[in-house]
Structure formats: structure tokens, C-alpha cells
KOLMINU-549852 format. One record per residue: x, y, z of N, C-alpha, C, O in turn. Coordinates in nm, 4 decimals, padded with zeros to 6 digits. Each point is the difference from the previous one (the first is absolute). Example, Ala and Ser with C-alpha at 12.3 -4.5 7.8 and 13.67 -1.06 7.14 Angstrom:
<rs>
((01.3190 -00.5690 00.7800) (-00.0890 00.1190 00.0000) (00.0900 00.1200 00.0000) (00.1036 -00.0019 00.0665))
((-00.1386 00.1069 -00.1385) (00.0820 00.1190 00.0060) (-00.0770 00.1090 00.0730) (00.0509 00.1108 00.0169))
</rs>
This chain:
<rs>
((18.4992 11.8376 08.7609) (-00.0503 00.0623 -00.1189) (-00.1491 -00.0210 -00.0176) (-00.0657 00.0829 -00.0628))
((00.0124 -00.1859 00.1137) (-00.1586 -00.0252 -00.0110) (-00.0919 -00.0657 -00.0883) (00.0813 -00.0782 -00.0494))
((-00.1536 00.0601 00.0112) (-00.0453 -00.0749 -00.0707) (-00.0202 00.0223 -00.1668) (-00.0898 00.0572 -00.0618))
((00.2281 -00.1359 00.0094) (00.0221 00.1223 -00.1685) (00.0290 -00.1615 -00.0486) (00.0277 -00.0972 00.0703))
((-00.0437 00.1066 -00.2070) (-00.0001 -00.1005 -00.1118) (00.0773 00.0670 -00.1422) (00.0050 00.1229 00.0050))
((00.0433 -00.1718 -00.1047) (00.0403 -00.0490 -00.1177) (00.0782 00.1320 -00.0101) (-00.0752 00.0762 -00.0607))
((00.1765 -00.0192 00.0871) (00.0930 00.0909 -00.0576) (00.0541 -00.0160 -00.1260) (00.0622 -00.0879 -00.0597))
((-00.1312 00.2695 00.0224) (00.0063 00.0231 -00.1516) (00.1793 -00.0125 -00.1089) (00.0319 -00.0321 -00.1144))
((00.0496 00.0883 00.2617) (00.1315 00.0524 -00.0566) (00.1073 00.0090 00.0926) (-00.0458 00.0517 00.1019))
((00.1085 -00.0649 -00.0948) (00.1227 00.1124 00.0539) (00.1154 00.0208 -00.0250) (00.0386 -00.0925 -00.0715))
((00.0324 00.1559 00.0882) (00.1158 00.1259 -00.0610) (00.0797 00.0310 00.0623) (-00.0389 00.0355 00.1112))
((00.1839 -00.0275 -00.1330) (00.1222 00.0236 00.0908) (00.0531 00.1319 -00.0773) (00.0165 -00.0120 -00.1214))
((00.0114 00.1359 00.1810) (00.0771 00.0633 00.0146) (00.1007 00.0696 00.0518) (-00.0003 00.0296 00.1195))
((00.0936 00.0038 -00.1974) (00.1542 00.0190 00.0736) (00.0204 00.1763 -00.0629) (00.0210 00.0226 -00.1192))
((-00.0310 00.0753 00.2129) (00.0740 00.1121 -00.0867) (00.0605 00.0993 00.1263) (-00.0635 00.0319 00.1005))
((00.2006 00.0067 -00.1330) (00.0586 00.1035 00.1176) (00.0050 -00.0467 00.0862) (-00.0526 00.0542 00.0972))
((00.1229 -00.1900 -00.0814) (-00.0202 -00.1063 00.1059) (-00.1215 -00.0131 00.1141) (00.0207 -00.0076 00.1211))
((-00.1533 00.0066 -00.1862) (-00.1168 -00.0233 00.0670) (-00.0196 -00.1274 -00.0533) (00.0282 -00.0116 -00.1192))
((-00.0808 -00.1130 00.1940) (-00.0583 -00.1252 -00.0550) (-00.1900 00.0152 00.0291) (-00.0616 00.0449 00.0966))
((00.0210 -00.0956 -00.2076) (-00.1622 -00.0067 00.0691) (-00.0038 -00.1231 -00.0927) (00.0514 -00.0249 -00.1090))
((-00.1424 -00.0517 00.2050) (-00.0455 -00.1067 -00.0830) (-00.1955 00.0143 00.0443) (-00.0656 -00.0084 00.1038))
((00.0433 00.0262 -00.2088) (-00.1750 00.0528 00.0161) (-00.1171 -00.1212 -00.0980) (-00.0027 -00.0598 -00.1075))
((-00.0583 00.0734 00.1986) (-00.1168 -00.1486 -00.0603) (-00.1311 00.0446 00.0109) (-00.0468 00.0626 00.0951))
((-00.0003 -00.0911 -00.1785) (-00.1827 00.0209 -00.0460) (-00.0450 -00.1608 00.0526) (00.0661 -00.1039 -00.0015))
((-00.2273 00.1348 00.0549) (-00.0660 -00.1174 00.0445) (-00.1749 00.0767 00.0101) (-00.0305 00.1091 00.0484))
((-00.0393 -00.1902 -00.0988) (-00.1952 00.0097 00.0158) (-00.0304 -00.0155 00.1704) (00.0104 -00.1088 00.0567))
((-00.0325 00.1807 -00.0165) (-00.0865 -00.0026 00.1031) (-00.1230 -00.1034 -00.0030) (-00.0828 -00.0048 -00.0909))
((00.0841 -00.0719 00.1977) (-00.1006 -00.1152 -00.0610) (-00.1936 00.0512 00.0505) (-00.1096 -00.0431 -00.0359))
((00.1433 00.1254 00.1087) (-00.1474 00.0572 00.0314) (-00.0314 00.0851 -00.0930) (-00.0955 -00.0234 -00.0741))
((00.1652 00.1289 00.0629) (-00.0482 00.1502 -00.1175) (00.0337 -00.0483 -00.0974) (-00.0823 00.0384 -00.0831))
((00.1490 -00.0975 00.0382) (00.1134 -00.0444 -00.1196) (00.0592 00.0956 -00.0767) (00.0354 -00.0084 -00.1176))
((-00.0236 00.1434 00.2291) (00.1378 00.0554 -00.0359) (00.1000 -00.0196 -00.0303) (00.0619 -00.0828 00.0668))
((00.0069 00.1488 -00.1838) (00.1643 -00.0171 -00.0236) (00.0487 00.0792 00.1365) (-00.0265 00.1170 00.0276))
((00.1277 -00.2375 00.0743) (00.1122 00.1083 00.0677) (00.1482 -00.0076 -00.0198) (00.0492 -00.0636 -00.0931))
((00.0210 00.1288 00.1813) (00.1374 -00.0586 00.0102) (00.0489 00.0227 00.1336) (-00.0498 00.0621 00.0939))
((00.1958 -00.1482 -00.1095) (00.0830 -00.0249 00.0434) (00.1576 00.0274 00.0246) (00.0824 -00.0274 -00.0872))
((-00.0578 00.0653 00.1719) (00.1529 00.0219 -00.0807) (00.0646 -00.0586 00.1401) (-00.0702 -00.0225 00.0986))
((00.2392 -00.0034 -00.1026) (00.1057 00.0058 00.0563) (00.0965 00.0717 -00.0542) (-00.0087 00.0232 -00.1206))
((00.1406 00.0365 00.2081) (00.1318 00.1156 -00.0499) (00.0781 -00.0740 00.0817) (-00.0189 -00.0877 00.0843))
((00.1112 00.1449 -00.1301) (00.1211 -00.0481 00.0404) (00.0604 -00.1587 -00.0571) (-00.0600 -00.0640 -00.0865))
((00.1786 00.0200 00.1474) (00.0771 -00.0914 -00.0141) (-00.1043 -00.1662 -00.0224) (00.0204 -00.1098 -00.0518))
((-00.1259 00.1727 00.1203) (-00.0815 -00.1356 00.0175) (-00.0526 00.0382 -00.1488) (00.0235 -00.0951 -00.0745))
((-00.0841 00.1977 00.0090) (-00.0709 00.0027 -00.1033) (00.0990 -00.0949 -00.1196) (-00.0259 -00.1071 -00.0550))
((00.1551 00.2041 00.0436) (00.1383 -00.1150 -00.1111) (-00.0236 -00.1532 00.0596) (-00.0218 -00.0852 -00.0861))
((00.0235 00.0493 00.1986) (00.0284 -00.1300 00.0114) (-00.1377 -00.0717 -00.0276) (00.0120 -00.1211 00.0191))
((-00.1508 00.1610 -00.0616) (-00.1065 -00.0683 -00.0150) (-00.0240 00.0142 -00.1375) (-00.1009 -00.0585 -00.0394))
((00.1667 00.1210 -00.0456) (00.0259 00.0352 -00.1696) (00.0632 -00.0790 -00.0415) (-00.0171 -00.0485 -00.1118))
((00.1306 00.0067 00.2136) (00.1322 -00.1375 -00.0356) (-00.0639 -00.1178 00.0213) (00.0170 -00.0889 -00.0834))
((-00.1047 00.0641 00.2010) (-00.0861 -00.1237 00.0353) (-00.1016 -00.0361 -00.1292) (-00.0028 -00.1176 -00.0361))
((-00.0720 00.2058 -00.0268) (-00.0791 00.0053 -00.0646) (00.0301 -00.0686 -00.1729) (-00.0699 -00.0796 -00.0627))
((00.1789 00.1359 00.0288) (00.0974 00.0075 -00.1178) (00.0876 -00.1012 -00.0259) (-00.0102 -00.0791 -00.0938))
((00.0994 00.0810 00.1792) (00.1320 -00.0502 -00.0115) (00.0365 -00.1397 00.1291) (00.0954 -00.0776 00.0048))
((-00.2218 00.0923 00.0908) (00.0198 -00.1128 00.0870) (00.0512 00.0232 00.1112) (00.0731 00.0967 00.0210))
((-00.1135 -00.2052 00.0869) (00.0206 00.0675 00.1223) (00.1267 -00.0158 00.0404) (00.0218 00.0427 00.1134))
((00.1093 -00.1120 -00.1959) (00.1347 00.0477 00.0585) (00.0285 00.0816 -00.0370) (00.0982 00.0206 00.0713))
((-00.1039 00.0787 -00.1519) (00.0461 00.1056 -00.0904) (-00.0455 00.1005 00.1495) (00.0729 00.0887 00.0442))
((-00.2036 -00.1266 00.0141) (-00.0761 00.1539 00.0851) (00.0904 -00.0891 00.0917) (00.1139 00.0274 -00.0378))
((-00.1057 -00.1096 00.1274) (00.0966 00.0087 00.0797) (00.1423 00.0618 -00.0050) (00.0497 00.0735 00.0853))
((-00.0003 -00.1115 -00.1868) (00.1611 00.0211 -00.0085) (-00.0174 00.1986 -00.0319) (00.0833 00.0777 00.0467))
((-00.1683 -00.0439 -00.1062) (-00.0349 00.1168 00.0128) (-00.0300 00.0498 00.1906) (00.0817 00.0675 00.0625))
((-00.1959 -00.1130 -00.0103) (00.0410 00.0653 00.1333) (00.0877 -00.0516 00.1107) (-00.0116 00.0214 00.1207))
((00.0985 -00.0911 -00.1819) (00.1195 -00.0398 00.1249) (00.1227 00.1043 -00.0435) (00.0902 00.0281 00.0789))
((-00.0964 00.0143 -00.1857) (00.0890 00.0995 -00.0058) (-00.0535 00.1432 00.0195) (00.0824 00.0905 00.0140))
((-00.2403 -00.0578 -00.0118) (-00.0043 00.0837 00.1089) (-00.0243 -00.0251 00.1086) (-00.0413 00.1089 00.0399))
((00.0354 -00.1821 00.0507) (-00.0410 00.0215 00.1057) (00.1557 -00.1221 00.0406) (-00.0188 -00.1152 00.0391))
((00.0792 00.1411 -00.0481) (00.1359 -00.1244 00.0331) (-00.0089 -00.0021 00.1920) (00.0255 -00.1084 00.0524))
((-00.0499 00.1905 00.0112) (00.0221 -00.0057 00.1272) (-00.1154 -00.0854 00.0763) (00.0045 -00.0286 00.1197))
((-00.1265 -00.0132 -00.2252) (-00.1271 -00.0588 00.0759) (00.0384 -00.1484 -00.0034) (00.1168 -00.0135 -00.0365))
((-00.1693 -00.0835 00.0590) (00.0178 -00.1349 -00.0003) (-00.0654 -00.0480 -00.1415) (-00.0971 00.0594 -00.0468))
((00.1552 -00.1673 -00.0157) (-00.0579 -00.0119 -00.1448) (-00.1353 -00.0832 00.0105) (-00.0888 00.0036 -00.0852))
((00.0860 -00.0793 00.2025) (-00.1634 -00.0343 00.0061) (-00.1213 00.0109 00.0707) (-00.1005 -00.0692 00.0160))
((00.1669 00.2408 00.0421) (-00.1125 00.1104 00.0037) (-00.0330 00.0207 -00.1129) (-00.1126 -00.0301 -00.0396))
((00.2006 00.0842 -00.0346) (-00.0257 00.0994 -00.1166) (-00.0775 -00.0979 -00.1227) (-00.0747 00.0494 -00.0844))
((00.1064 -00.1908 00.0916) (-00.1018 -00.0849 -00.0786) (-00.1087 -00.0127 00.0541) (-00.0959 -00.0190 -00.0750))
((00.0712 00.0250 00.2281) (-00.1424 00.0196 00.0679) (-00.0873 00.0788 -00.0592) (-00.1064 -00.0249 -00.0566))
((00.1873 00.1637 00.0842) (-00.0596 00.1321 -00.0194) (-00.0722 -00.0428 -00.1358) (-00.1184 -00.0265 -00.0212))
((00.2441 00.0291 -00.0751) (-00.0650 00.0379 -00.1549) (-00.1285 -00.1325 -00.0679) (-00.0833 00.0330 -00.0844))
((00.0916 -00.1779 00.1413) (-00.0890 -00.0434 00.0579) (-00.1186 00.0079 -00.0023) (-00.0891 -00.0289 -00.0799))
((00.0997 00.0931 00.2260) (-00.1852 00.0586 00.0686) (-00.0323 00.1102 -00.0728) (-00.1196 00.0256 -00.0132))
((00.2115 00.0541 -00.0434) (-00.0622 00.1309 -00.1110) (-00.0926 -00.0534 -00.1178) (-00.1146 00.0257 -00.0366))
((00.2253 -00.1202 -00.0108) (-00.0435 -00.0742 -00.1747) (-00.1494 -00.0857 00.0326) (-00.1044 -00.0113 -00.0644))
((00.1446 -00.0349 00.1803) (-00.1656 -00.0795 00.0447) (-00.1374 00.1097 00.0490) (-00.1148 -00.0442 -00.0051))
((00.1337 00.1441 00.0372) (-00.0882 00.0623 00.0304) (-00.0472 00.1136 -00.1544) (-00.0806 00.0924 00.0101))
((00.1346 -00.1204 -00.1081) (-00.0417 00.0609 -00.1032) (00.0316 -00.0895 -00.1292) (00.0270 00.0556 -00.1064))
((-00.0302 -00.1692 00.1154) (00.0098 -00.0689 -00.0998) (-00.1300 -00.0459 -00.0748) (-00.0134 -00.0576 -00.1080))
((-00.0668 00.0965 00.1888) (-00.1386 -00.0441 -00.0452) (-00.0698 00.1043 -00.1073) (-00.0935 -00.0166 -00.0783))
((00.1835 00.1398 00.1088) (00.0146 00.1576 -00.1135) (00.0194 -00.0554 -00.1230) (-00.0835 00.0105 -00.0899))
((00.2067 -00.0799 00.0765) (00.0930 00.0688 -00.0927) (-00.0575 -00.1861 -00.1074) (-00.0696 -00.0984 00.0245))
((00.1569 00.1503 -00.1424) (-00.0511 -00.0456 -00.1351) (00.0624 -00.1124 -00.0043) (-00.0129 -00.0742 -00.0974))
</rs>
């Protein structure tokens, strides 16, 4: 993502079974407002991480993804939450 600082916001939406989970952050050179987003299954499970805690987003993607190994899927969601945690509020 590059070199970004203090995220303003971000926002989970769910409609017609689309997930987006979308995040605002300052550009630290221009100090543009940009964003961010993720969709899908990963977007719900980083709304549950965020909210409700990270067993809630696990037990949420082991029942979608039941056929992966459960500590991939804590890997995965993981290295996501760490690579944008520095976004979010």
C-alpha cells in the first residue's frame, strides 16, 4: 500500500449479497484523502474482527471456507488485518 498514515474511517457494507469493507487513509506526501476497499467473504470477516473480535471472524470463516485448514484461514485473516491495521480507527 505505500507510504500512508492516520486513517480517517472505514465502513462495511452488505447489500444483495455483496460484502465491501472500504477504508479512507491521508496520503502522507500529497495528503490526499484515499481509499481502500476489500469484497467478498474476507471483507464480513474483517467487520467481525473489527467489532465483535477475532473469534466471532474466525468462527465466521471456518464456516465458509470449512474445506481449508483452520490455521490457514487464521494465517490468512491475520496477514490481511496486519497489513491494514495501521488504516483503520
Amino acid at each position: 500500500m505505500g507510504e500512508y498514515f492516520l486513517n480517517l474511517a472505514w465502513r462495511y457494507y452488505e447489500s444483495n449479497g455483496i460484502k465491501l469493507f472500504l477504508f479512507y487513509f491521508r496520503d502522507r506526501i500529497s495528503n490526499k484523502l484515499r481509499k481502500g476497499y476489500i469484497t467478498g467473504e474476507w471483507a464480513k470477516a474483517l467487520e467481525l474482527l473489527l467489532v465483535e473480535g477475532i473469534d466471532n471472524a474466525l468462527n465466521y470463516l471456518y464456516e465458509v471456507f470449512p474445506q481449508n485448514d483452520k490455521n490457514e484461514v487464521a494465517e490468512e485473516l491475520l496477514s490481511l488485518y496486519r497489513q491494514i491495521k495501521d488504516y483503520c480507527p
